[in-house]
Residue frames relative to the residue before (quaternion, step in Angstrom):
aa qw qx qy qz dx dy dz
X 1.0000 0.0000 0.0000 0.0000 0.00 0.00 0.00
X 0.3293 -0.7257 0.5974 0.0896 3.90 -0.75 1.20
X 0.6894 -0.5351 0.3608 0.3290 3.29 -1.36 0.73
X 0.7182 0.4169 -0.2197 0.5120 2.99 1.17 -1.29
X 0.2981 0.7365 -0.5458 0.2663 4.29 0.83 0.54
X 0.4818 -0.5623 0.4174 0.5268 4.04 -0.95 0.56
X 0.5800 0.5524 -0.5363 0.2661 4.09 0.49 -0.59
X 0.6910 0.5354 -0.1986 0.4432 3.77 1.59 -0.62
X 0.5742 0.6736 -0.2892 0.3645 3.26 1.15 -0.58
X 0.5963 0.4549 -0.3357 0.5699 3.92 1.07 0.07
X 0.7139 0.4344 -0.3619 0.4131 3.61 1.31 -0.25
X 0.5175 0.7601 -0.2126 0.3305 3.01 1.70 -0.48
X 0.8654 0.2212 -0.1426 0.4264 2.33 1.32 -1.59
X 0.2979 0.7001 -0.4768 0.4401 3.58 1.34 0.95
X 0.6280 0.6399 -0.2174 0.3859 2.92 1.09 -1.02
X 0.4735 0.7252 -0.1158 0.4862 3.55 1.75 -1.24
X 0.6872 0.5211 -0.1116 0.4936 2.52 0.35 -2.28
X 0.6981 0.4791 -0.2161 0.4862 3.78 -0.06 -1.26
X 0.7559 0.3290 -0.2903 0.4859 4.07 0.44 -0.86
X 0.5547 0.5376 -0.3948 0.4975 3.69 0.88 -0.60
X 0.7987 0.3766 -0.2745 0.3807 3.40 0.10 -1.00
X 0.6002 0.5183 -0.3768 0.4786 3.70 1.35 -0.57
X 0.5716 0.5025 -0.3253 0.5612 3.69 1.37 -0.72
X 0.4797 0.4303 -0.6092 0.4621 4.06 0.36 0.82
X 0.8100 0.4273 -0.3100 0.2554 2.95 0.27 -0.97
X 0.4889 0.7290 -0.1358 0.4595 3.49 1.76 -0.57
X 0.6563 0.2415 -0.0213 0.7145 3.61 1.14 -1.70
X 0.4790 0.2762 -0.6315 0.5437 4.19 0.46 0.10
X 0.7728 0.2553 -0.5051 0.2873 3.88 -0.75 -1.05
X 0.7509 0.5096 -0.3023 0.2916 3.96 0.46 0.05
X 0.4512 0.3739 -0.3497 0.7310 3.40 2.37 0.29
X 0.6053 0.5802 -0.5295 0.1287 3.65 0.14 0.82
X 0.4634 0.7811 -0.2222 0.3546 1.95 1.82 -0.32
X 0.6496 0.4634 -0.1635 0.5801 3.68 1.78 -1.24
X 0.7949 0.4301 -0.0406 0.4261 3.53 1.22 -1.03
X 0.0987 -0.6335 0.6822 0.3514 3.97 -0.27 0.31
X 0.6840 -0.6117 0.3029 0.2573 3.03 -1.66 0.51
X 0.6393 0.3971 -0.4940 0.4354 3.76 0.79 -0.45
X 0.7547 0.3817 -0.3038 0.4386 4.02 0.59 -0.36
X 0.4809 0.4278 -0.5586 0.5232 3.66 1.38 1.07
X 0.4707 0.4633 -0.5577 0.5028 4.40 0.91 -0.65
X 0.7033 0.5560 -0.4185 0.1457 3.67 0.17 -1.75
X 0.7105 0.4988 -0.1556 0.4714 3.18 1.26 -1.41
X 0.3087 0.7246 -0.4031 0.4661 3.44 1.23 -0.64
X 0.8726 0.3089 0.0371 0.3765 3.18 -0.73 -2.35
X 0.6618 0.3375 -0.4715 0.4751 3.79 0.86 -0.66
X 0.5661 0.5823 -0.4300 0.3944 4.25 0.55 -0.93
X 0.6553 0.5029 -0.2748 0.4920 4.20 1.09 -1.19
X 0.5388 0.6140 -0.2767 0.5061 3.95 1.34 -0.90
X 0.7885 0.4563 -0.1970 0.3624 3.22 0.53 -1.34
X 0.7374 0.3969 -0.1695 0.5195 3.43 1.26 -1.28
X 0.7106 0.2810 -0.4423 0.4696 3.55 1.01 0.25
X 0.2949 0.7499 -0.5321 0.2597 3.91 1.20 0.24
X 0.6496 0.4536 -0.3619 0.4913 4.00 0.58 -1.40
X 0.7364 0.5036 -0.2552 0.3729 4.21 0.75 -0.86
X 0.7880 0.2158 -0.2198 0.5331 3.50 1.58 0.25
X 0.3294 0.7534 -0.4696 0.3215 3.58 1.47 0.18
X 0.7113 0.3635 -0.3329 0.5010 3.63 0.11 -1.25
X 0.8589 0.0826 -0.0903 0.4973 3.63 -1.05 1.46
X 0.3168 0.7081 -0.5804 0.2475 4.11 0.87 0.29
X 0.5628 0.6466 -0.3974 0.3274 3.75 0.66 -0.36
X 0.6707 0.4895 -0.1853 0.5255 3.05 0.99 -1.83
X 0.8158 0.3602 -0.2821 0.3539 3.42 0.59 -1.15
X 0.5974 0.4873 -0.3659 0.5213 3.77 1.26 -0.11
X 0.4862 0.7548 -0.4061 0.1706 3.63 1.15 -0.15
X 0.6331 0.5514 -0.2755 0.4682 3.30 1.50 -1.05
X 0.6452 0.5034 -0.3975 0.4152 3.73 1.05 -0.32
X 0.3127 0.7028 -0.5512 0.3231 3.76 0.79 0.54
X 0.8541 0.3035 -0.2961 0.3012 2.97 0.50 -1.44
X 0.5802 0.6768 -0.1297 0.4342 3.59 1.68 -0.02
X 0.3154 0.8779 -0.3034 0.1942 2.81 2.16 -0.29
X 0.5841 0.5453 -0.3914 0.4563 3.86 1.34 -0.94
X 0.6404 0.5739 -0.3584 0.3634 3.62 0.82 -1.11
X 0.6967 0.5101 -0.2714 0.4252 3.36 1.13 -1.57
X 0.4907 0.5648 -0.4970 0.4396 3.87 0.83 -0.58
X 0.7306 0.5309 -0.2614 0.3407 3.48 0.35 -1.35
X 0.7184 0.5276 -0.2407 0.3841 3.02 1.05 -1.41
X 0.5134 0.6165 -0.4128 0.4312 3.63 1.71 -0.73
X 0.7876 0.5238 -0.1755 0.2730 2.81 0.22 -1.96
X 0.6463 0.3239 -0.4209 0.5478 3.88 0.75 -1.15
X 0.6929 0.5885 -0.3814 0.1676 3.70 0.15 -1.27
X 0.8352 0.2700 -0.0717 0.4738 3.00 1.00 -1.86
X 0.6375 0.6205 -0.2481 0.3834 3.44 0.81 -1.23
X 0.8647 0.1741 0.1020 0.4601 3.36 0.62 -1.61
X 0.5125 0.5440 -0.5073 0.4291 4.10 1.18 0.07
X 0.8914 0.1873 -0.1395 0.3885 3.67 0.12 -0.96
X 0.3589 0.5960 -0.5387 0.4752 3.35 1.49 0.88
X 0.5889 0.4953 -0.3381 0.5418 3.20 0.70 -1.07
X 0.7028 0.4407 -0.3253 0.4539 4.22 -0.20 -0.90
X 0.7821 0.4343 -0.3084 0.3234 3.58 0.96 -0.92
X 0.3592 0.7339 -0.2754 0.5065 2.93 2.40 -0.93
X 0.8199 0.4078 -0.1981 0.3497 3.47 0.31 -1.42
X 0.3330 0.8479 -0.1860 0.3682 3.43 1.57 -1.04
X 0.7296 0.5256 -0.0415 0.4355 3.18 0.76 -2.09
X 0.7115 0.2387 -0.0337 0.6600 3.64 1.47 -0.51
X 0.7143 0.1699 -0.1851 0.6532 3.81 0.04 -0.13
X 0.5015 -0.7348 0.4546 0.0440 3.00 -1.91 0.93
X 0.7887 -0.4131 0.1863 0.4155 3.73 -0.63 1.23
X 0.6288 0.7068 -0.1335 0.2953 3.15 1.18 -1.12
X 0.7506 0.3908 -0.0425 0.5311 2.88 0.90 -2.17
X 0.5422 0.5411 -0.4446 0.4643 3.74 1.10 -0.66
X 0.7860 0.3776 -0.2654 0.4112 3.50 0.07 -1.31
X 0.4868 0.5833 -0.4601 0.4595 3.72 1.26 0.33
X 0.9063 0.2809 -0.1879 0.2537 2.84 0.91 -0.98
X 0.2835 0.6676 -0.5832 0.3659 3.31 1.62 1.09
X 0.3294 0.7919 -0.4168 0.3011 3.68 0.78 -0.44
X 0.8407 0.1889 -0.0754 0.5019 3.21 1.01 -1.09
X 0.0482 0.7752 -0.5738 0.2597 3.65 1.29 1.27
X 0.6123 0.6609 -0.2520 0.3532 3.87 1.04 -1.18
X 0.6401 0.6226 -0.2273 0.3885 2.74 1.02 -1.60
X 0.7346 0.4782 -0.1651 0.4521 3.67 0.67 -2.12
X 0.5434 0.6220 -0.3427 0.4476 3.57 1.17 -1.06
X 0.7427 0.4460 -0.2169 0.4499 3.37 0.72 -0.86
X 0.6649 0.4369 -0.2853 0.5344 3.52 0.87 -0.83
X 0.5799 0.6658 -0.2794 0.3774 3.62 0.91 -0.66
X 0.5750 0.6001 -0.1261 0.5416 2.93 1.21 -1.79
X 0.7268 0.4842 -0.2989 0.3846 3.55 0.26 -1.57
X 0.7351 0.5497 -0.2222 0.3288 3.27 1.19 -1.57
X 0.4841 0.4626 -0.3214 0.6696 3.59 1.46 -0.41
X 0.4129 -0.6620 0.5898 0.2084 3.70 0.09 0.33
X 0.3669 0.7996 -0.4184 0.2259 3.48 0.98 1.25
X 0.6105 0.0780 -0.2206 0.7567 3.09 2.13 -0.22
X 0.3687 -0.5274 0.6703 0.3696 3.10 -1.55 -0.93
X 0.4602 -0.7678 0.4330 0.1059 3.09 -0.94 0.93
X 0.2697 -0.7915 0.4847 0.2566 4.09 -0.26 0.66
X 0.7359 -0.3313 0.3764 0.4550 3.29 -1.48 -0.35
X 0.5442 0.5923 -0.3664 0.4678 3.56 1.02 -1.54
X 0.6434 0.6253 -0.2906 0.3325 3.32 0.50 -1.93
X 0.8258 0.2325 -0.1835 0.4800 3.79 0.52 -1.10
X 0.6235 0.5304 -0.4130 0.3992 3.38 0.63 0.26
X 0.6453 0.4502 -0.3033 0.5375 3.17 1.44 -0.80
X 0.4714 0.7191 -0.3337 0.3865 4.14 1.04 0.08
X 0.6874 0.5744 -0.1350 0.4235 2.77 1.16 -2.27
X 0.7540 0.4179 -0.1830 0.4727 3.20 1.17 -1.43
X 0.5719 0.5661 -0.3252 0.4967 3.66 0.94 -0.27
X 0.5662 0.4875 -0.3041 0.5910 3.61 0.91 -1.47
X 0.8420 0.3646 -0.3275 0.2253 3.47 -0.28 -1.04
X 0.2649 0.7163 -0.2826 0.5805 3.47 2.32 -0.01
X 0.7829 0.4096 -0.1606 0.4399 3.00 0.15 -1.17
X 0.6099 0.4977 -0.2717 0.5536 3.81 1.31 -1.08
X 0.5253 0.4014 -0.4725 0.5828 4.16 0.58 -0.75
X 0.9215 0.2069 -0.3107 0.1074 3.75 -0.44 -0.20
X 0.3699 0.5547 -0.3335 0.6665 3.08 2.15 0.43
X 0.8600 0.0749 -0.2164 0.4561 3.61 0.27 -0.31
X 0.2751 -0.8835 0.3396 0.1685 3.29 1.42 0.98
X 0.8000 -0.4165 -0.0994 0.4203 2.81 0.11 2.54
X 0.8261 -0.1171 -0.0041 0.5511 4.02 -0.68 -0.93
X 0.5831 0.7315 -0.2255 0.2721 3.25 1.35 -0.97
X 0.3046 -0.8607 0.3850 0.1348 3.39 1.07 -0.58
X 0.4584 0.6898 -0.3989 0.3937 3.49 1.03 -0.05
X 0.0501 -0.8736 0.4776 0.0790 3.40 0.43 1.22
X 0.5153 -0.6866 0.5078 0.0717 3.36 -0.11 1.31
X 0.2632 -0.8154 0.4888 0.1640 3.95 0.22 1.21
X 0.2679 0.7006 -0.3849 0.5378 3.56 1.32 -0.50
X 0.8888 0.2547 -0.1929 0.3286 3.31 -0.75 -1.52
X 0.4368 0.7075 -0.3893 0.3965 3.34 1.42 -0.98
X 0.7368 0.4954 -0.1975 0.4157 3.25 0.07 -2.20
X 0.6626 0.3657 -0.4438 0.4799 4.22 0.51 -1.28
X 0.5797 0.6452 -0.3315 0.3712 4.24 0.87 -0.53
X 0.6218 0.5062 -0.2197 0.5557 3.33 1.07 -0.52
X 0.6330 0.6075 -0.1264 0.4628 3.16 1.20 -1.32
X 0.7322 0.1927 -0.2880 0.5864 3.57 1.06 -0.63
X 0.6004 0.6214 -0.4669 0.1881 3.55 0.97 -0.16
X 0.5016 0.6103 -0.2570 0.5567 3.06 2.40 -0.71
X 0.6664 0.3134 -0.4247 0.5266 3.74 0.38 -0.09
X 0.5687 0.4499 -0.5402 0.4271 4.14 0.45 0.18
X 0.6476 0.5046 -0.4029 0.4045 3.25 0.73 -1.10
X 0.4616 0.5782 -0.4379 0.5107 4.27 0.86 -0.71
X 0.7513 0.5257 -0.1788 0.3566 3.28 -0.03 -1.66
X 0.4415 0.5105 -0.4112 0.6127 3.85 1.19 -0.74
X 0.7735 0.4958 -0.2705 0.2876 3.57 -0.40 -2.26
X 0.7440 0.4950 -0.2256 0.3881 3.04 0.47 -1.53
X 0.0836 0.6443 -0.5050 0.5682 4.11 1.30 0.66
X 0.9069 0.3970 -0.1372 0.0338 2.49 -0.87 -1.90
X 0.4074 0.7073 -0.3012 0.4930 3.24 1.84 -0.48
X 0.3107 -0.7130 0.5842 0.2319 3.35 -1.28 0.02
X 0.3191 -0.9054 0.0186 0.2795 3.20 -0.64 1.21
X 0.2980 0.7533 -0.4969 0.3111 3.33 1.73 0.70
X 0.4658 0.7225 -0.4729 0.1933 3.34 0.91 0.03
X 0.3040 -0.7689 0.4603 0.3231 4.00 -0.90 0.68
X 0.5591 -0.6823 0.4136 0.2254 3.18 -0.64 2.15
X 0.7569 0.4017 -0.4040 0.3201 3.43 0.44 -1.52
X 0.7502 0.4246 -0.2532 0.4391 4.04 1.01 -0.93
X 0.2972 0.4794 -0.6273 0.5370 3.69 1.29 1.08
X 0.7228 0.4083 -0.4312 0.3535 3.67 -0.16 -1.68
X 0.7097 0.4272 -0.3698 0.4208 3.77 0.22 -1.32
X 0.5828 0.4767 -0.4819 0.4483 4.03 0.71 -0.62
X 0.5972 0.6324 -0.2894 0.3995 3.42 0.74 -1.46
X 0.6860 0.4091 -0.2839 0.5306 3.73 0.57 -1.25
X 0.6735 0.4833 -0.3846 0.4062 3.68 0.07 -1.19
X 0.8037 0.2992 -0.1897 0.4781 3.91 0.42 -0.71
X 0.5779 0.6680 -0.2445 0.4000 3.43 1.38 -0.14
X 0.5555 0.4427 -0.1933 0.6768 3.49 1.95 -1.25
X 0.7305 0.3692 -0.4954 0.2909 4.00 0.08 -0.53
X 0.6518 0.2530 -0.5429 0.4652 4.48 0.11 0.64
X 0.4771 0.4715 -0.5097 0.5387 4.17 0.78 1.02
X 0.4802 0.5592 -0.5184 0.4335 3.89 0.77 -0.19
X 0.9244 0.1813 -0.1817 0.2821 3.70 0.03 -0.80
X 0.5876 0.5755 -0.3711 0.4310 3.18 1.68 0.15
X 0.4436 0.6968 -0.2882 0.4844 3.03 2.11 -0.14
X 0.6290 0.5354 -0.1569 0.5413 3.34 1.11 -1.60
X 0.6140 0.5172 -0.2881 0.5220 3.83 1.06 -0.74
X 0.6350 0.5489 -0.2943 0.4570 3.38 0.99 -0.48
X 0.6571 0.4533 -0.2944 0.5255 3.47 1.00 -1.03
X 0.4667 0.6917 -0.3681 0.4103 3.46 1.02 -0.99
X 0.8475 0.2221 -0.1575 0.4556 3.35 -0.03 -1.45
X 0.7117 -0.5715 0.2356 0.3336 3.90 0.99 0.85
X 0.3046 0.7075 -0.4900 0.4081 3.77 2.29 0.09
X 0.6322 0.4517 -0.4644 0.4251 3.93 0.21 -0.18
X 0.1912 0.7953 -0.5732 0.0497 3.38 -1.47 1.09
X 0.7275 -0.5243 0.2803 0.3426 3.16 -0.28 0.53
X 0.2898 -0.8298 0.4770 -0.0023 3.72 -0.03 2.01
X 0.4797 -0.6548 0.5338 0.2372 3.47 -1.17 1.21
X 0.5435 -0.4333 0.4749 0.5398 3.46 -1.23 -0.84
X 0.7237 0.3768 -0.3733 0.4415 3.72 0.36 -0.41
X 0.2859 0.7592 -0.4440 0.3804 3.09 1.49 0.09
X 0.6852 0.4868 0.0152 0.5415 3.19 0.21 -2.38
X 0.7065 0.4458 -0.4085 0.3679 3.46 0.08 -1.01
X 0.6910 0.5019 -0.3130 0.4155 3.88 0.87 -1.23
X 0.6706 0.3362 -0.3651 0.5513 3.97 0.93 -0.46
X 0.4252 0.5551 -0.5634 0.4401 4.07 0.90 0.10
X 0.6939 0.4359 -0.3189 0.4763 3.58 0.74 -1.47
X 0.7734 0.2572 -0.3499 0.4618 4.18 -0.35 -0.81
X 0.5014 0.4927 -0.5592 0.4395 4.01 0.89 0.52
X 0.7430 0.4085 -0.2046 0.4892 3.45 0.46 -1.21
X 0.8728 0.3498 -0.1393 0.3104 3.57 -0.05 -1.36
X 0.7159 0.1491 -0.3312 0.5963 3.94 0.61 -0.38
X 0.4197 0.6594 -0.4333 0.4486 4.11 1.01 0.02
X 0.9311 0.0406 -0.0349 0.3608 3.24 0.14 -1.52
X 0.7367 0.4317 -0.1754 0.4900 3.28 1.33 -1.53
X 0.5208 0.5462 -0.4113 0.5111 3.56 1.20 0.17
X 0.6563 0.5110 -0.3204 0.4533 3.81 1.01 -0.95
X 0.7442 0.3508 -0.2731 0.4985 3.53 0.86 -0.97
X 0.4117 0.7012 -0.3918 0.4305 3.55 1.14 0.44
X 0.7926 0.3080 -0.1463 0.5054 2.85 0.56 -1.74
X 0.6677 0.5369 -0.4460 0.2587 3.41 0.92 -0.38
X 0.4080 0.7627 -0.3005 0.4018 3.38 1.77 -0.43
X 0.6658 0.5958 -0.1035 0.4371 3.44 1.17 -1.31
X 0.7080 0.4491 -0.1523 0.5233 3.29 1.13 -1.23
X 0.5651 0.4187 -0.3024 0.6434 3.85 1.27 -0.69
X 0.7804 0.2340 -0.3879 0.4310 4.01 -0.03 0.04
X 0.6621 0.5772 -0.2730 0.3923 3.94 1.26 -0.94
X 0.3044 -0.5367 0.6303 0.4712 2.87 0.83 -2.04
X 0.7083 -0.3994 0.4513 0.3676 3.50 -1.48 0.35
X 0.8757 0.2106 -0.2985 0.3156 3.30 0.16 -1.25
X 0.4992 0.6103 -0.3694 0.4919 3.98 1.13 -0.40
X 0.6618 0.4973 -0.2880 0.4815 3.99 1.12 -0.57
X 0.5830 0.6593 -0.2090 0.4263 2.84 1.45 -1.01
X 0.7302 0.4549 -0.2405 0.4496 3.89 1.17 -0.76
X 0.5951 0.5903 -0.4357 0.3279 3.18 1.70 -0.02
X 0.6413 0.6825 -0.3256 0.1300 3.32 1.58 0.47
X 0.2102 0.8301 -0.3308 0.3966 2.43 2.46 -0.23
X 0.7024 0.5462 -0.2811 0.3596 3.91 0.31 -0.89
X 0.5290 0.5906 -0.4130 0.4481 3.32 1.19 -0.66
X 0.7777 0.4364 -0.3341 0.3050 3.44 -0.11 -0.41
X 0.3615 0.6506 -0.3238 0.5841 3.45 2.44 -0.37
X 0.7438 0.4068 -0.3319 0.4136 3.28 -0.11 -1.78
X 0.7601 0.4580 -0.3254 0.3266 3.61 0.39 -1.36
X 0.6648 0.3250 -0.4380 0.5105 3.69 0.61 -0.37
X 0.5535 0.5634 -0.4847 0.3759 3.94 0.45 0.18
X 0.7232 0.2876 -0.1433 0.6114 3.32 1.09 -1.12
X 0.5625 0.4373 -0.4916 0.5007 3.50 0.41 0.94
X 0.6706 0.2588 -0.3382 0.6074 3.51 0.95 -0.21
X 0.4913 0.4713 -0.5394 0.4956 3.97 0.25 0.19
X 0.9156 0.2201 -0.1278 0.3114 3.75 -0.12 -1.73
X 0.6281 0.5348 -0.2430 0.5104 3.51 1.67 -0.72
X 0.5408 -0.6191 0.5173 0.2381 3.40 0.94 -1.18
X 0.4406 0.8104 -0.2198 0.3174 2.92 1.61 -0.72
X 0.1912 0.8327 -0.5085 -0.1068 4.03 -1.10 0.00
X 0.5971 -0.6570 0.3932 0.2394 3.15 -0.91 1.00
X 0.3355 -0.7532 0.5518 0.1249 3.43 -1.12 0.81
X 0.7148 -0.4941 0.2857 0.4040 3.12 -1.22 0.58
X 0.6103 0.5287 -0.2429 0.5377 3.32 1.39 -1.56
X 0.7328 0.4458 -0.3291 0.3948 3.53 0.18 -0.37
X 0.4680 0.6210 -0.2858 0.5601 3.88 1.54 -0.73
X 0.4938 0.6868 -0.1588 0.5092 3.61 1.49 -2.09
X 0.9426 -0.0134 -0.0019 0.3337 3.36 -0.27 -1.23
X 0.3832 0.4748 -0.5299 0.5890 3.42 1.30 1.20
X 0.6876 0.4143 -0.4129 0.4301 3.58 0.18 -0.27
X 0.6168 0.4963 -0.4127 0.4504 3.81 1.33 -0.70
X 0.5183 0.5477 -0.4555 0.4732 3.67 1.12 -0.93
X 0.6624 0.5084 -0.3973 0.3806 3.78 -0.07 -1.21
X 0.6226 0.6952 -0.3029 0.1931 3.41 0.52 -1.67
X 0.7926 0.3830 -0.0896 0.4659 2.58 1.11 -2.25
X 0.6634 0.4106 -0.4218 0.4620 3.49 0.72 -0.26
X 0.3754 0.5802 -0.5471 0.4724 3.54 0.90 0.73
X 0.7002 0.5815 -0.2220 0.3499 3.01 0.35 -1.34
X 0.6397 0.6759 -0.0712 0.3589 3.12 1.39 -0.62
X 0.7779 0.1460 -0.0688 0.6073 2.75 0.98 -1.47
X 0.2753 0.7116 -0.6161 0.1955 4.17 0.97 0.43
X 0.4156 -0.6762 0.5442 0.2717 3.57 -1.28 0.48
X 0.4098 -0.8485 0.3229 0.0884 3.37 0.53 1.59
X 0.6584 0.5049 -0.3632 0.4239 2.69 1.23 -1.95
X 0.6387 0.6338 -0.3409 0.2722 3.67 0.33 -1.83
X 0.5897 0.5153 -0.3815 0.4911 3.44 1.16 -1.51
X 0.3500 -0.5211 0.6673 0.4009 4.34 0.48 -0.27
X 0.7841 0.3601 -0.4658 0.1967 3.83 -0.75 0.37
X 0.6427 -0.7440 0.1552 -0.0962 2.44 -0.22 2.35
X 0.7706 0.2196 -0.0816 0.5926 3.11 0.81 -1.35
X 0.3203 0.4749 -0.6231 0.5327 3.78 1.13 0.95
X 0.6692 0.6196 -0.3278 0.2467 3.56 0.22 -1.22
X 0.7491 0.5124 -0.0650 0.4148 3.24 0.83 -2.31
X 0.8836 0.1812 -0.1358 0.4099 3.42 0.75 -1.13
X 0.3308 -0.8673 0.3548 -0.1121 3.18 -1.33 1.56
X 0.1160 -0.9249 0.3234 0.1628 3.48 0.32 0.81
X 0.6198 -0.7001 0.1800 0.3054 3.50 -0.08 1.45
């Protein structure tokens, strides 16, 4: 059996999934250079709109019909997903380095959970907050880069940025799941790019527009097409042969791939503190997800904190 056999082909493509999406963060910190950041999402999202428009046209009515009644969920879902996650990352980008962003998707788990809790959607165990404390505090060595505190506004802004793509992740539940995925994303994009139209236009205004190379273009061709689309129909490939939750660990890698390909294309190198406080992020979402019960210790199991 070859790597490349159909029993492999859901790992593959997680695998995909997981490098595309670490390569936003990698080619955004290297098109800020050409792009300010609310008119690199704009361009992003309108170039992804366009190239998946010909793949849901025939029948988009019928198939956008069931999102009426869902229509509060779908606002949200525009706004945190499209409008406001990778503005914020590109925002942040512009000050902190390829590195530390893609470190700090690592902890997408973390907010999901607290998010989740906050909507009173779970309840949250003992495991549950210990494994946070230690994650959160992961997450604090590299926003307030270690004893030193100098919170680096950069990091702030990519933090916000993943807290807005947990908060999606919560909503996006809420759908039902006959819903057609590909005519959410395009519905999602189309209503997601119109409050980026003038802050975009504000940008040009204030003289941030400047003439774009070809590698310019080429790098927002790649995060339109590749962690947008070919990373979505990836992962979705994964999740129909794995299951949600086995797809679900191929995200853990993103934060691998991205410091690998941030020292290959950027030049970049990790720090100790940064090695330090990806391994605390992992930890704690270990901590999290151990099967307590099996381990026999009981009163991890039994007692819940509202």
């Amino acid at each position: 059996m070859t790597i490349f056999s159909p029993a492999w082909r859901p790992y593959l493509a997680g695998l995909l999934a997981a490098l595309l999406w670490a390569g936003n963060f990698v080619v955004g910190k290297s098109a800020r250079v050409d792009f300010p950041p609310v008119t690199l999402a704009l361009a992003r999202w309108l170039i992804a709109l366009l190239v998946l428009t010909p793949f849901v046209y025939s029948g988009l009515r019928q198939k956008l019909a069931p999102l009426w009644h869902h229509k509060r969920t779908v606002l949200v879902l525009a706004f945190a997903g499209v409008s406001v996650t990778n503005t914020f990352v590109y925002i942040g980008l512009g000050h902190t380095s390829a590195t530390n962003g893609v470190l700090m998707n690592a902890a997408l788990p973390a907010w999901v959970m607290l998010i989740s809790a906050g909507l009173g959607q779970c309840l949250l165990t003992r495991p549950n907050v210990a494994g946070l404390v230690v994650s959160l505090f992961g997450v604090w060595l590299l926003v307030g880069h270690g004893a030193g505190l100098a919170i680096n506004p950069g990091d702030g802004w990519v933090a916000a940025g993943m807290m807005c793509w947990a908060l999606y992740t919560v909503f996006v539940q809420r759908l039902p799941a006959g819903v057609n995925r590909f005519a959410l994303l395009w519905l999602l994009m189309l209503i997601g790019l119109l409050p980026l139209l003038p802050f975009a236009l504000m940008e040009g205004v204030q003289g941030q527009w400047h003439q774009v190379g070809g590698k310019g273009w080429l790098s927002v061709l790649y995060i339109a097409v590749g962690p947008s689309l070919l990373a979505m129909l990836a992962y979705d490939m994964a999740i129909k042969k794995l299951g949600a939750y086995r797809a679900g660990q191929f995200i853990n890698l993103v934060p691998v791939f991205g410091a690998l390909l941030s020292t290959w294309w950027l030049g970049e190198h990790i720090s100790l503190l940064q090695v330090t406080a990806l391994l605390l992020i992992l930890s704690g979402m270990v901590v999290c997800n151990l099967p307590w019960q099996q381990l026999g210790l009981q009163r991890w199991r039994v007692r819940r904190l509202a």
